[in-house]
C-alpha positions as CSV (number, residue, x, y, z in Angstrom):
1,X,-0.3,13.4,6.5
2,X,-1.6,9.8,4.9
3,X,-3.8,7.6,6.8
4,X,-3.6,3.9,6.3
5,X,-5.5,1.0,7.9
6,X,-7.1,-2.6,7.9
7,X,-9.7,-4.0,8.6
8,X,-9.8,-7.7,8.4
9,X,-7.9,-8.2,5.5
10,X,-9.1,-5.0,3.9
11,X,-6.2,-2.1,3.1
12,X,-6.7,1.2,3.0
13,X,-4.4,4.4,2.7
14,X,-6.2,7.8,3.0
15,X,-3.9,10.8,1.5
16,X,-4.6,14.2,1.4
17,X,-3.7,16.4,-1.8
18,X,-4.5,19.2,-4.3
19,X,-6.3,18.8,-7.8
20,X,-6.9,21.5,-10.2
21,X,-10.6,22.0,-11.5
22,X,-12.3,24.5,-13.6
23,X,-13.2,28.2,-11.6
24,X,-16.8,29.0,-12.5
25,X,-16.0,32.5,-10.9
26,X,-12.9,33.1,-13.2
27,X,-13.6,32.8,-16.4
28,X,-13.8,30.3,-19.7
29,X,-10.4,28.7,-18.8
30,X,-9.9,29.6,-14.8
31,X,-8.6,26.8,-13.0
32,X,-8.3,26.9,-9.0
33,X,-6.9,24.2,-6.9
34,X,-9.3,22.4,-4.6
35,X,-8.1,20.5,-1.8
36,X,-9.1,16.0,-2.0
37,X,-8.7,12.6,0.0
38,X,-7.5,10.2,-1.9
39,X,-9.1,6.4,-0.6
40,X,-7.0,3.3,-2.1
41,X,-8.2,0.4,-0.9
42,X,-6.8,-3.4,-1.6
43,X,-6.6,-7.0,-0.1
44,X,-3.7,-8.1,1.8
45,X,-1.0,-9.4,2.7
46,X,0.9,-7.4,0.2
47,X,1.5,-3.6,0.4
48,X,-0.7,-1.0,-2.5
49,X,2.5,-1.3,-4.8
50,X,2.7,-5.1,-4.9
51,X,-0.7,-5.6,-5.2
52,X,-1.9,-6.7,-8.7
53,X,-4.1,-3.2,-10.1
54,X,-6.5,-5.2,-11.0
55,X,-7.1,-5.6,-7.3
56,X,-7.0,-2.0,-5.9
57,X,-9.5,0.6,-6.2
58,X,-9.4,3.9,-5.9
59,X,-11.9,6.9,-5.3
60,X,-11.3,10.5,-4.5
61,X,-13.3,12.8,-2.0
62,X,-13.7,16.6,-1.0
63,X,-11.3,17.4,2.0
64,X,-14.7,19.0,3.6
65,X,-16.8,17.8,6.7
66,X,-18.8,16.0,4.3
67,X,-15.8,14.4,2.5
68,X,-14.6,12.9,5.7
69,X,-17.7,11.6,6.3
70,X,-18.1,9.9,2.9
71,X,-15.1,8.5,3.3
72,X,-15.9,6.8,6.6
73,X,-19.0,5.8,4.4
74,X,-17.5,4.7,1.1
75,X,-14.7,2.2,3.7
76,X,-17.9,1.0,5.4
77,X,-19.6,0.0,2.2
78,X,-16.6,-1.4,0.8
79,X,-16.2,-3.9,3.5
80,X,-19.5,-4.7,4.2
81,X,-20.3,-5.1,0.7
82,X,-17.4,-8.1,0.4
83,X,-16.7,-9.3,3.8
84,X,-15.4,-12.9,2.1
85,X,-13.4,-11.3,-0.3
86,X,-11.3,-9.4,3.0
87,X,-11.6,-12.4,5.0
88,X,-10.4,-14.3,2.7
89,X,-6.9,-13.5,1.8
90,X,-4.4,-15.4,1.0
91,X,-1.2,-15.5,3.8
92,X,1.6,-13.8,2.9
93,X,3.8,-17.2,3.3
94,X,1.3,-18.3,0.6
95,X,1.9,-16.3,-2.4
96,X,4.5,-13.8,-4.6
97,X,3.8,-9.7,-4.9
98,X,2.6,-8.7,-7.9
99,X,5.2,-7.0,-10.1
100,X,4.8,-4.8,-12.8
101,X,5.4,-6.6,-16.6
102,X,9.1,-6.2,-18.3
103,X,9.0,-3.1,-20.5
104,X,9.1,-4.4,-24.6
105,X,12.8,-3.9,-25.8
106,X,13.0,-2.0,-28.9
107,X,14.1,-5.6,-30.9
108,X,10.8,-7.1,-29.5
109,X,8.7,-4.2,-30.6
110,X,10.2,-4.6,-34.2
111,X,9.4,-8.0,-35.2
């Protein structure tokens, strides 16, 4: 199950998944699936999807003890390394989402 948060104007969304990565143990081109926490953190007021990427970060972390705990670590850091930047978002009353650019039709791409 995902995990999401604030803290201050600070957004975060903790999600646990699966990525493939190379299998020392198996051969030249094993692959084994290792278990992750995804961390995406971003300012308010808007939700991760209407949030400008530009704005977002996003880092990935062992689903270990020591993942968990980097985590905790890495959300920590992140906040105390910009506390104005969290505390000072905008209200929600105050400005539009973000949404993503028109695709190019194919007449635009042409000329």
């Amino acid at each position: 199950n995902s995990f999401s948060g604030n803290e201050d104007g600070m957004r975060y969304l903790i999600t646990p998944g699966k990525r493939s990565v190379p299998d020392p143990d198996g051969g030249e081109e094993a692959k084994k699936e290792e278990a992750i926490l995804t961390v995406d953190l971003w300012p308010e007021p808007w939700t991760l999807d209407k949030t400008d990427p530009a704005l977002r970060r996003r880092e990935i972390f062992p689903m270990t003890e020591e993942g968990r705990t980097a985590v905790a670590q890495y959300l920590n850091d992140a906040y105390n390394a910009e506390p104005e930047r969290w505390s000072a978002h905008p209200s929600i009353l105050d400005c539009e989402p973000w949404t993503p650019p028109a695709p190019e039709s194919d007449a635009e791409i042409q000329h």
